[in-house]
DOSEKOL-253864 format. One record per residue (C-alpha): residue in one letter; x negated, y negated, z. Coordinates in nm, 4 decimals. Layout:
% residues N
<rec rest="A" u="X" v="Y" w="Z"/>
...
END
This chain:
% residues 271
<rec rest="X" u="1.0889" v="-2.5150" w="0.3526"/>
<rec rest="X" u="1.0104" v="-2.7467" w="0.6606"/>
<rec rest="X" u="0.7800" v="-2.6633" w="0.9542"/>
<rec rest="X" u="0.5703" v="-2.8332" w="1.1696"/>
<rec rest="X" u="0.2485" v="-3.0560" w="1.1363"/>
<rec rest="X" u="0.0081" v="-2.9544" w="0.9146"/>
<rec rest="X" u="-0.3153" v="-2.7145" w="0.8784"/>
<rec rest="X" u="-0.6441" v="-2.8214" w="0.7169"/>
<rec rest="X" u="-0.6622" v="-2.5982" w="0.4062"/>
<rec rest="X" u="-1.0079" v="-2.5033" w="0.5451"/>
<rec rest="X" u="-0.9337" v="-2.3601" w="0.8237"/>
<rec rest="X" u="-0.6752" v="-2.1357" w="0.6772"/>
<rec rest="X" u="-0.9556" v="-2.0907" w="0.3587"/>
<rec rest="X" u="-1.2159" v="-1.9771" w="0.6106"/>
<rec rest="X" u="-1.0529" v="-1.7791" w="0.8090"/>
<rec rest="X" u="-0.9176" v="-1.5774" w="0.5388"/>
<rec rest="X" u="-1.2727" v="-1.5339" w="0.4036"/>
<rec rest="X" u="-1.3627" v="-1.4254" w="0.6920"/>
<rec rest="X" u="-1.0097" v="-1.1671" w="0.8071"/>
<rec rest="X" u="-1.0269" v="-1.0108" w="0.4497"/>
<rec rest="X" u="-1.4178" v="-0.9791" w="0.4201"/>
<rec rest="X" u="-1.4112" v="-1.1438" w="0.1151"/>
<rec rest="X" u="-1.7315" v="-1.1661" w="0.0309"/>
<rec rest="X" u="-1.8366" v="-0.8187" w="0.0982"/>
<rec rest="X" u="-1.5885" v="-0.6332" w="-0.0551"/>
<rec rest="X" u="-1.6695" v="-0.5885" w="-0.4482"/>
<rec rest="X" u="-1.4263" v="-0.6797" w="-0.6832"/>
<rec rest="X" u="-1.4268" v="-0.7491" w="-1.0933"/>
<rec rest="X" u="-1.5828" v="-1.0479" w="-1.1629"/>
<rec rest="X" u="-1.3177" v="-1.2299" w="-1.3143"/>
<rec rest="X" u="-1.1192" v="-1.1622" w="-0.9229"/>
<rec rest="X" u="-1.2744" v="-1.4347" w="-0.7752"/>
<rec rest="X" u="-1.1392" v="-1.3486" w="-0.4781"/>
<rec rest="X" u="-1.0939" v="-1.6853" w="-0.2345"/>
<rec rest="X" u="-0.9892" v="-1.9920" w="-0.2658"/>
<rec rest="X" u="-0.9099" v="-2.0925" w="-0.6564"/>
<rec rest="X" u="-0.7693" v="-2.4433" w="-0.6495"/>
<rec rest="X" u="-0.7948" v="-2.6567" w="-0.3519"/>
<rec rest="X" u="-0.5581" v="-2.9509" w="-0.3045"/>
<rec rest="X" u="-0.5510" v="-3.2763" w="-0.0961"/>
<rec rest="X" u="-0.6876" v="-3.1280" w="0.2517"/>
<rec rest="X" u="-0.3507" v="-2.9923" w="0.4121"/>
<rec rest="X" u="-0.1066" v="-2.7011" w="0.3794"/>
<rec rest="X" u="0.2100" v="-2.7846" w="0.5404"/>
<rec rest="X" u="0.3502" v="-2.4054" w="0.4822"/>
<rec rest="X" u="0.2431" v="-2.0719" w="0.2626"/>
<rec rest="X" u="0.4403" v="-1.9581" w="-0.0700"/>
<rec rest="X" u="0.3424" v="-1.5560" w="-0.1363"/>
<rec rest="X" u="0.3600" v="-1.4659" w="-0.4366"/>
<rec rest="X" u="0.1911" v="-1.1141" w="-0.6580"/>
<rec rest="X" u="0.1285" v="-1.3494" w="-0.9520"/>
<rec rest="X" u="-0.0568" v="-1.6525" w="-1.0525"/>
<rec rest="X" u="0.1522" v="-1.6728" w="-1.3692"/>
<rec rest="X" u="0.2629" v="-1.9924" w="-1.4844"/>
<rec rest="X" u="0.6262" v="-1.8631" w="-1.4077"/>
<rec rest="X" u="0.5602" v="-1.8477" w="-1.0300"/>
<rec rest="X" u="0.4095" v="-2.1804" w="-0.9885"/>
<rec rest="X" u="0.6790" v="-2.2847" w="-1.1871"/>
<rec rest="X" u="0.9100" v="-2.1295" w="-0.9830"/>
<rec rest="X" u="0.7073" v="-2.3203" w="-0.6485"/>
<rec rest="X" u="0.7203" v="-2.6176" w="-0.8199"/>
<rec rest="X" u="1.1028" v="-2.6052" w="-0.8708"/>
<rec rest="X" u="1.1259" v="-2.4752" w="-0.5026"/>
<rec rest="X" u="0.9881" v="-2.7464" w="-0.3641"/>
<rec rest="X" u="1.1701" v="-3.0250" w="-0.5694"/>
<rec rest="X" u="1.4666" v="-2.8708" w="-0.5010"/>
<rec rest="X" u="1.4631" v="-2.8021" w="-0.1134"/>
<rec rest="X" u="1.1988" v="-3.0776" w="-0.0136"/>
<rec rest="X" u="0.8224" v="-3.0282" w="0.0598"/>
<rec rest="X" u="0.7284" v="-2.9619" w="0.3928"/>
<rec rest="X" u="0.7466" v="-3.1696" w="0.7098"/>
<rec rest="X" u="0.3337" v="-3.1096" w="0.7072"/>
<rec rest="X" u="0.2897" v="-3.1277" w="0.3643"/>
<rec rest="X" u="0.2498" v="-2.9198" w="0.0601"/>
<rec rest="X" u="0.2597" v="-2.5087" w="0.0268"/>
<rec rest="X" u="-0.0733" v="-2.2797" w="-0.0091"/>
<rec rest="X" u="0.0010" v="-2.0418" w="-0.2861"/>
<rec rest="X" u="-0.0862" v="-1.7101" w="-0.1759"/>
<rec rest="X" u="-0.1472" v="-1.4605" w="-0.4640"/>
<rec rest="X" u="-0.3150" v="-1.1007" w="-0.4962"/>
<rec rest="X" u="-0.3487" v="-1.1662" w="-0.9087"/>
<rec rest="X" u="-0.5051" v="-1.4987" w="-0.9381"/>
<rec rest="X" u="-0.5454" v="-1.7558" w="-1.2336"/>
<rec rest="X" u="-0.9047" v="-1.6818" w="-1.3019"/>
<rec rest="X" u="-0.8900" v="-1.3478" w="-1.4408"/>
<rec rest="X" u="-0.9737" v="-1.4879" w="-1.8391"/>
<rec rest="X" u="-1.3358" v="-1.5303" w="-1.7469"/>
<rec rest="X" u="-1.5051" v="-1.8806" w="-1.7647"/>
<rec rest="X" u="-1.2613" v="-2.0252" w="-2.0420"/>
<rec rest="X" u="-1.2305" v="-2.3596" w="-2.0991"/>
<rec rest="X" u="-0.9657" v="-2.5606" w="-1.9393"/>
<rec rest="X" u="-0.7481" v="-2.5314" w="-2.2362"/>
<rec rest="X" u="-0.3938" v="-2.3645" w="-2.3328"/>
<rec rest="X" u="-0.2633" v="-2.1393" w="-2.0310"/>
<rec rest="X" u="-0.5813" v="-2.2279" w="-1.8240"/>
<rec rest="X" u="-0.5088" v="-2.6067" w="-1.9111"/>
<rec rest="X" u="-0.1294" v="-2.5847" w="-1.8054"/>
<rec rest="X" u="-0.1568" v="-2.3788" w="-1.4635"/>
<rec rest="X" u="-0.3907" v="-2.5970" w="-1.2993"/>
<rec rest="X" u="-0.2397" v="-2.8795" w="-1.4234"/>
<rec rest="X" u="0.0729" v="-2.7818" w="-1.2410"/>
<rec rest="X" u="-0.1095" v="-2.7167" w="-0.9274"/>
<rec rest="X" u="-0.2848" v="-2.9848" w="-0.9166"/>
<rec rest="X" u="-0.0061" v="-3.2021" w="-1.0005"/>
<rec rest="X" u="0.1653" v="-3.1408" w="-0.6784"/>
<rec rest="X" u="-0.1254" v="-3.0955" w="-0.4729"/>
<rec rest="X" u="-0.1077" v="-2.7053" w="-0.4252"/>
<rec rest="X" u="-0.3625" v="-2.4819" w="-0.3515"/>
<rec rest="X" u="-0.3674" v="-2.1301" w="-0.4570"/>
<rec rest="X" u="-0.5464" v="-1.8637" w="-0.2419"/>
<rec rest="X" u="-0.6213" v="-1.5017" w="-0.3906"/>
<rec rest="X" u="-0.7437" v="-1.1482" w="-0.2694"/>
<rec rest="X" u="-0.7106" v="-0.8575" w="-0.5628"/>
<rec rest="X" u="-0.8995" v="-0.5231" w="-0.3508"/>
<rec rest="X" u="-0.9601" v="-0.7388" w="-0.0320"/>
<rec rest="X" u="-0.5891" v="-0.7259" w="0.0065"/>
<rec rest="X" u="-0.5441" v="-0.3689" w="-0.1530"/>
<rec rest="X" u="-0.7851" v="-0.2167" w="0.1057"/>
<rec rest="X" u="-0.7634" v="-0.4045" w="0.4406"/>
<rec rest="X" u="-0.6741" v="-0.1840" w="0.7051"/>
<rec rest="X" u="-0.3734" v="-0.4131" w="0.8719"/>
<rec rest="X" u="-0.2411" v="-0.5429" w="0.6418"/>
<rec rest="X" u="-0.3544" v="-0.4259" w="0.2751"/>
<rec rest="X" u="-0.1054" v="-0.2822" w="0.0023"/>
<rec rest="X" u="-0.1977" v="0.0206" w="0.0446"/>
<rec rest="X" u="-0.2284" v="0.0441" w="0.4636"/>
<rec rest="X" u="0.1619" v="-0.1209" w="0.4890"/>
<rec rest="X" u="0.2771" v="0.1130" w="0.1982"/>
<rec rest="X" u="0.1843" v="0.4132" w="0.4370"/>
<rec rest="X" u="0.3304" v="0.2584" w="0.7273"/>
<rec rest="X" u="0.6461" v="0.1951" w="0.5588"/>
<rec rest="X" u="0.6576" v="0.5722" w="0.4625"/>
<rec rest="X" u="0.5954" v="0.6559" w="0.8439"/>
<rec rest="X" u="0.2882" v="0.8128" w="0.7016"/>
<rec rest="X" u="-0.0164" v="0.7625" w="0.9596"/>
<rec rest="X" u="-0.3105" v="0.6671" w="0.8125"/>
<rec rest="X" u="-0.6167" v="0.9844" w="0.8563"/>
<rec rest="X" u="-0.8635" v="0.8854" w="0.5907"/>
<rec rest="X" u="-0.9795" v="0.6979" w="0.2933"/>
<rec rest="X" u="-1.0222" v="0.8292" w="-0.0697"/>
<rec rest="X" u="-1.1296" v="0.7330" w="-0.4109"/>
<rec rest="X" u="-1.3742" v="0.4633" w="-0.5259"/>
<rec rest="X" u="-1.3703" v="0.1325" w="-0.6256"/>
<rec rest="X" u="-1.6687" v="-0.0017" w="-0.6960"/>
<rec rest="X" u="-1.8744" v="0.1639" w="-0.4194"/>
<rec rest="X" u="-1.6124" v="0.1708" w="-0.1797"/>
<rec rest="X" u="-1.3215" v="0.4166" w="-0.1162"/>
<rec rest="X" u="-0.9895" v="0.2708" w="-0.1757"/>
<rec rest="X" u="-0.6997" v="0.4724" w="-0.1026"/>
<rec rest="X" u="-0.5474" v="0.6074" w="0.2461"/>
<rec rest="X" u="-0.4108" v="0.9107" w="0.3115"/>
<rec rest="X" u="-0.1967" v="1.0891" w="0.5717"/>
<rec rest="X" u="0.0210" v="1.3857" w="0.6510"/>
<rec rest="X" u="0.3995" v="1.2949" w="0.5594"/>
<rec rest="X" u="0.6614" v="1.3214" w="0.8272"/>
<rec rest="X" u="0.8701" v="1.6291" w="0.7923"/>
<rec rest="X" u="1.1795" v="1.4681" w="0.7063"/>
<rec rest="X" u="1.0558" v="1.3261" w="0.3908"/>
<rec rest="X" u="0.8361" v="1.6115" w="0.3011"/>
<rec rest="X" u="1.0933" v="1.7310" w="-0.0244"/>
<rec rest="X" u="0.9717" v="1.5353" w="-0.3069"/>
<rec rest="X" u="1.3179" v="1.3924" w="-0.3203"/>
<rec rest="X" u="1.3267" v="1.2684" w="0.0180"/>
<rec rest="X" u="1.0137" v="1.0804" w="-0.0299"/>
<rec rest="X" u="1.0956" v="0.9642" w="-0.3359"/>
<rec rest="X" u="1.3895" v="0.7828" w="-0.2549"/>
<rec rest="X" u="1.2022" v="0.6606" w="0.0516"/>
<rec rest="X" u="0.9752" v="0.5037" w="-0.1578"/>
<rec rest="X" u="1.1965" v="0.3097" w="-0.3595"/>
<rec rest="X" u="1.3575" v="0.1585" w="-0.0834"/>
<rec rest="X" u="1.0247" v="0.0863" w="0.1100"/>
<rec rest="X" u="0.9110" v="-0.1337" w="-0.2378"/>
<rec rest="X" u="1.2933" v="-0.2104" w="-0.3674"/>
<rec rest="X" u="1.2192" v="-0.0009" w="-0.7180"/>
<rec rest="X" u="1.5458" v="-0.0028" w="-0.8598"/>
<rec rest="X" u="1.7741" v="0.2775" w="-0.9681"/>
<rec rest="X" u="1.6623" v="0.5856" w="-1.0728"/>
<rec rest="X" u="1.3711" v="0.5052" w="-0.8210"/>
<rec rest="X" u="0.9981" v="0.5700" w="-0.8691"/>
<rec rest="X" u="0.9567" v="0.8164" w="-1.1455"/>
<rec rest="X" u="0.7915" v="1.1484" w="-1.0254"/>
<rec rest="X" u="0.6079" v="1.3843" w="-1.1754"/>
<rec rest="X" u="0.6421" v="1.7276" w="-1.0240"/>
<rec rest="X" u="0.2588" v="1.8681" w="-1.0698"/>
<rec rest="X" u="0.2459" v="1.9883" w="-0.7300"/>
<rec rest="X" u="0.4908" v="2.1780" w="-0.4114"/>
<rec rest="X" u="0.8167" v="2.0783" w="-0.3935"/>
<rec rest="X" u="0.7278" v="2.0289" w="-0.0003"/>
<rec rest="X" u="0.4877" v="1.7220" w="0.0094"/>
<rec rest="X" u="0.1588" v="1.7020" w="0.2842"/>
<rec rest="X" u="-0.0927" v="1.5653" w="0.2278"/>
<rec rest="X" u="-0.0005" v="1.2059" w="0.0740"/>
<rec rest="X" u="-0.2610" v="0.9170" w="-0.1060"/>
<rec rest="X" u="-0.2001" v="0.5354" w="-0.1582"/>
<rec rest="X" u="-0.3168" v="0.3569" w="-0.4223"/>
<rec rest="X" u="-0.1219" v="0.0569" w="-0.5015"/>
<rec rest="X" u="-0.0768" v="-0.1062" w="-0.8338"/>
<rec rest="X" u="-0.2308" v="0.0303" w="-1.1934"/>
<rec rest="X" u="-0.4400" v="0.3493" w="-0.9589"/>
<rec rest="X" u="-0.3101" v="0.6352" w="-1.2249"/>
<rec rest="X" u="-0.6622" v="0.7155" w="-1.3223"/>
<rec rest="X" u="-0.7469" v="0.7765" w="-0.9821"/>
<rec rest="X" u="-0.5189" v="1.1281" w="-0.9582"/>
<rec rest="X" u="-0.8062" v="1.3057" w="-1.0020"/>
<rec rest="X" u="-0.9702" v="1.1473" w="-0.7065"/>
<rec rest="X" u="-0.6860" v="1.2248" w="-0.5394"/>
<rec rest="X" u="-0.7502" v="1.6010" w="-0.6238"/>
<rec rest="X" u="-1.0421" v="1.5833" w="-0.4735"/>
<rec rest="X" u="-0.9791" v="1.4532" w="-0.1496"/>
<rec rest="X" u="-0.7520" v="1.7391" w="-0.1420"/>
<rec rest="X" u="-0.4167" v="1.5886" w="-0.1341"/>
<rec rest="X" u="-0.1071" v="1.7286" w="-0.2913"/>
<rec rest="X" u="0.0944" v="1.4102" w="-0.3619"/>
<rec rest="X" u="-0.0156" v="1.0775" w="-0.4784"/>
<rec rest="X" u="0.1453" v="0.7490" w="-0.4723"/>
<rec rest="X" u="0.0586" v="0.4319" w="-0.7095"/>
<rec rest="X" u="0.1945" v="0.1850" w="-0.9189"/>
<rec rest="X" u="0.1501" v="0.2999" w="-1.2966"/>
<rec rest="X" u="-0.0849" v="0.4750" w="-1.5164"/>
<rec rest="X" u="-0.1166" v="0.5702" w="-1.8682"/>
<rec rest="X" u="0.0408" v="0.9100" w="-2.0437"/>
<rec rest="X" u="-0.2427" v="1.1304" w="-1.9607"/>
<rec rest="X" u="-0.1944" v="1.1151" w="-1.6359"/>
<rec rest="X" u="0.1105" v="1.2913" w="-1.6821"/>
<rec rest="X" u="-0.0577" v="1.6418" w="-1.7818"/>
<rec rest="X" u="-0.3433" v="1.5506" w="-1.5541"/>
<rec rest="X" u="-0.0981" v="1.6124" w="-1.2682"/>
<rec rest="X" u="0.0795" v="1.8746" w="-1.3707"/>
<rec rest="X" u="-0.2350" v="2.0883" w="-1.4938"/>
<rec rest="X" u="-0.4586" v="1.9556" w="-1.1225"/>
<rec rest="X" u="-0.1584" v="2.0606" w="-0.9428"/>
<rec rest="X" u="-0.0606" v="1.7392" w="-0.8171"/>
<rec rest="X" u="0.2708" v="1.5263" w="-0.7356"/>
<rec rest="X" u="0.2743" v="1.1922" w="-0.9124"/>
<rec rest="X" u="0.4901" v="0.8913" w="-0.8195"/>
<rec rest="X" u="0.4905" v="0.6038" w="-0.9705"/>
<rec rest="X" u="0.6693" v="0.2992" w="-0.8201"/>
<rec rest="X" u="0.6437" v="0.0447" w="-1.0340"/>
<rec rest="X" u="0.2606" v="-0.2416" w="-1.0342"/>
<rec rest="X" u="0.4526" v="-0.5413" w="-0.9054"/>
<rec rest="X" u="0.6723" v="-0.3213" w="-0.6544"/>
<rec rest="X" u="0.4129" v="-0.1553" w="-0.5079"/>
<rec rest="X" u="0.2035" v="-0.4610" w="-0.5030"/>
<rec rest="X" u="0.4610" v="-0.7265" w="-0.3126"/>
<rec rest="X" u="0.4031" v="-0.5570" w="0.0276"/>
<rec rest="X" u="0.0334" v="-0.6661" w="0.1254"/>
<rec rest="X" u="0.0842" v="-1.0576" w="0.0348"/>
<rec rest="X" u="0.3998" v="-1.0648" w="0.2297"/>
<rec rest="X" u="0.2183" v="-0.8846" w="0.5140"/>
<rec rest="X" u="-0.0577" v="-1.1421" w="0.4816"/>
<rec rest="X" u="0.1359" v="-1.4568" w="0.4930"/>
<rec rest="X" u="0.3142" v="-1.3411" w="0.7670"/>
<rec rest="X" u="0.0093" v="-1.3013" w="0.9762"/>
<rec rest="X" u="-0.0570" v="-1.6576" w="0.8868"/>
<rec rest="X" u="0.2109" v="-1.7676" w="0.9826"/>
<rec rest="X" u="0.1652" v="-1.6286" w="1.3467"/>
<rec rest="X" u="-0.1623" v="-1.7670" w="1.3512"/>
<rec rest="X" u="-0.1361" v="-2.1313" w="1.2324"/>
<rec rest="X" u="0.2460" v="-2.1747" w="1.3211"/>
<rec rest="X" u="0.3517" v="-2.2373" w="0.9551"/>
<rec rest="X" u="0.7037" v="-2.1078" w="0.7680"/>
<rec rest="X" u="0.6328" v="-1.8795" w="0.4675"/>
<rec rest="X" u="0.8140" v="-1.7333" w="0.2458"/>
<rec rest="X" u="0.7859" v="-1.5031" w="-0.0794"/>
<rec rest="X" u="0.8942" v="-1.5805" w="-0.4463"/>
<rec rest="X" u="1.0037" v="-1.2737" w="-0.6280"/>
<rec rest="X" u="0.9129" v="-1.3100" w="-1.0240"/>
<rec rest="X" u="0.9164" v="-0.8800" w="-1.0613"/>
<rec rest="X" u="0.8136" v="-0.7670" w="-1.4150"/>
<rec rest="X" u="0.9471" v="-0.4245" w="-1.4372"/>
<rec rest="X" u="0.6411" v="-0.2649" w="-1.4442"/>
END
């Protein structure tokens, strides 16, 4: 990936603090929504990425051997699940190995977990709607202290529960069959909610705000009867699917801003 000159990494870090509120919005602790691992000073271009796994830096890593670093220098890894989430470990095992790799060749990994879910430009959830054509009218659900999902009227010519079905899996590339859907509610879809990611346990939330279909990632077997019983339609669309739209989104928009090439590495786990 080559570009032009460089960034200072603190630039980019502060203005994402600042453009996805990071600080205010409340996360789980073991988020730590921000900047994760810093590197040398400079970010020469911007890797996105759902996962902090070892197999995406990995997968960076091998990128950049392979192709060349930069003209400005070396990638910011851009993640929504970062490599903090084990609590304050030691620097050991998996812990040991990840930031070794980073650190190794000087990247720096950036993360936002429900900064990025609930921004209103360009959040999982707000470019899931737009995707769908589905205008955003209001926010639902909660998330510690703060709502989480949109929701909007569907366009009438995906308003059969097959129509937006197959919609969806081609707005988040779920493969064949598609998102799975559970038929709780009318076979014409409305009133639509967006949760990205593992948001099952939120379909009763979803009830409330008074919507008839509801979008997310996953959720556990419950949920199933929860839907049918509340009167709901249920699609799930796969975690990772639903989840690669906002950092893509993101990167993009820093790209525009500091003039750097970006690009997204695909690791999907099938969930």
């Amino acid at each position: 990936m080559s570009g032009g000159p460089s960034v200072p990494l603190r630039e980019i870090v502060s203005y994402l603090d600042e453009y996805l509120r990071v600080r205010d919005v409340p996360d789980d602790p073991g988020a730590q929504n921000g900047l994760q691992v810093e590197n040398s000073g400079r970010v020469g271009s911007i890797v996105a990425a759902v996962d902090g796994s070892q197999a995406t830096i990995d997968g960076v890593i091998a990128e950049e051997l392979e192709v060349g670093p930069s003209d400005g220098g070396p990638p910011l890894l851009l993640v929504h699940h970062g490599v903090l989430w084990d609590g304050n470990v030691p620097v050991s095992g998996r812990r040991y190995r990840r930031l070794s790799a980073l650190l190794e060749h000087d990247i720096a990994l950036y993360s936002a977990h429900i900064p990025l879910d609930v921004h209103p430009v360009v959040g999982n959830n707000a470019v899931l709607a737009e995707r769908l054509g589905i205008p955003v009218e209001g926010w639902f659900g909660n998330a510690r202290g703060i709502p989480i999902g949109v929701w909007g009227h569907v366009p009438s010519a995906l308003a059969s529960r097959d129509a937006l079905r197959a919609e969806l899996g081609r707005a988040v590339g779920t493969p064949p069959p598609g998102p799975m859907l559970i038929p709780g509610g009318p076979e014409r879809a409305s009133k639509v909610g967006i949760i990205t990611g593992a948001a099952g346990s939120m379909v009763a939330a979803a009830r409330d705000a008074g919507l008839d279909t509801f979008i997310t990632g996953e959720g556990a077997h419950h949920t199933y009867f929860d839907a049918a019983e509340w009167g709901i339609n249920l699609l799930y669309a796969g975690h990772y699917a639903t989840e690669t739209l906002g950092v893509q989104a993101l990167a993009s928009h820093l790209s525009d801003r500091f003039d750097l090439p970006w690009d997204f590495h695909d690791h999907p786990t099938g969930l």
